[in-house]
C-alpha positions in Angstrom: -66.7 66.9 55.7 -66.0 63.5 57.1 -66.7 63.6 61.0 -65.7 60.5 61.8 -64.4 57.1 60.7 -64.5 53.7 62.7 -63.7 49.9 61.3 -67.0 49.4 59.4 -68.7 53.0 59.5 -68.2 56.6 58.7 -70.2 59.7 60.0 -70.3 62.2 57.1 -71.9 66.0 58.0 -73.9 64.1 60.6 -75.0 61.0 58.8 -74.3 57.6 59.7 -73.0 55.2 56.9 -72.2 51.4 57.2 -71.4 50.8 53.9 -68.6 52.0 51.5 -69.0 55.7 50.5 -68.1 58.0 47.5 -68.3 61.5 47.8 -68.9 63.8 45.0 -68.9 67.4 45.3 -69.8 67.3 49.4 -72.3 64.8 48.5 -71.9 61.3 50.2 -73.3 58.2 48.8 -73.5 54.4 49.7 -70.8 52.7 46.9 -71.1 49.2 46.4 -69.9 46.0 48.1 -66.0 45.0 46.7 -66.4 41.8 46.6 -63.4 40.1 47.0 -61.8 43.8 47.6 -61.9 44.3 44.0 -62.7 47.5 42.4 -63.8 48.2 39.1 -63.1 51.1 36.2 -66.8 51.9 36.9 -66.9 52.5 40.3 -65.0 55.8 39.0 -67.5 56.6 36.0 -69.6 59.2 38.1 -66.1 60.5 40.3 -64.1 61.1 36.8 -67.5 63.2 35.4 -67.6 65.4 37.9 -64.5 66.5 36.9 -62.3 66.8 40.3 -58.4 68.3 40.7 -58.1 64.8 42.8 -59.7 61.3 43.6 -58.8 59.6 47.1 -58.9 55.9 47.1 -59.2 54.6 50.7 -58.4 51.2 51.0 -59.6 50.3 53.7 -58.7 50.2 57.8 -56.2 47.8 57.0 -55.2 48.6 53.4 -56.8 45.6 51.9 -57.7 46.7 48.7 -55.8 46.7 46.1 -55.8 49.8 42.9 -55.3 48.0 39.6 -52.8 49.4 37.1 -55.8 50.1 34.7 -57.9 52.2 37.4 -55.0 54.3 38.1 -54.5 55.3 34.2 -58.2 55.7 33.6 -57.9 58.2 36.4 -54.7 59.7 35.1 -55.7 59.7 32.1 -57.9 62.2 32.8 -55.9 64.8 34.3 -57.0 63.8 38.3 -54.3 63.2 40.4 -54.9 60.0 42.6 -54.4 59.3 46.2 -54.6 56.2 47.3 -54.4 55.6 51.2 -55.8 53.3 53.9 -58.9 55.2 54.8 -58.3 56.9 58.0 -55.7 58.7 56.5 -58.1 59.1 53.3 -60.2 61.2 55.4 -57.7 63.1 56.9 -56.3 64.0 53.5 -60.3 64.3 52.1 -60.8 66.8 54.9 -57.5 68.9 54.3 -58.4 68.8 50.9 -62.0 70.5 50.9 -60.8 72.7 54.0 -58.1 74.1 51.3 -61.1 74.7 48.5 -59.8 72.0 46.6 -62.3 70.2 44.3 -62.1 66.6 45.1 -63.8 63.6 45.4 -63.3 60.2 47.0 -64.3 56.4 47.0 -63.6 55.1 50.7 -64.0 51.1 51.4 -64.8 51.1 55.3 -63.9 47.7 56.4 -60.6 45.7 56.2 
């Protein structure tokens, strides 16, 4: 579960992360820097082969990033449904998500 999220950090089952996160089956990870907000197709290799029901985009506090057409039909593609929110609102859903047994998992950008 995500315990909290502030601009710049989240606090995931009692861990402190500054950094963007995934989370794959209720295990939280450090995700790479987007430079220039940009994701990539592989930032999703390891979420799409764990075979969730969903993947949550956060987008950031703001809503910053921006999903490319080609990210959302790899995910599609695959028979996930995608969420895409700013990222306080990605843990909210994240959180409902897992709380209703739903197998999900989740890339979260924690700044902008």
């Amino acid at each position: 579960m995500i315990d909290s999220y502030t601009f710049g950090t989240f606090v995931v089952d009692g861990k402190k992360l500054d950094s963007n996160i995934v989370l794959i089956n209720n295990i939280v990870k450090p995700a790479r820097y987007l430079e220039g907000h940009l994701l990539r197709e592989s930032d999703f290799d390891e979420l799409i082969s764990a075979k969730p029901e969903i993947i949550i985009i956060g987008t950031g506090a703001s809503g910053v990033v921006q999903v490319q057409e080609e990210i959302k039909q790899l995910i599609e593609s695959n028979n996930i449904r995608l969420i895409i929110e700013k990222t306080g609102e990605a843990c909210n859903t994240y959180n409902d998500l897992i709380k209703k047994q739903k197998k999900v998992c989740a890339f979260l950008h924690n700044t902008c």
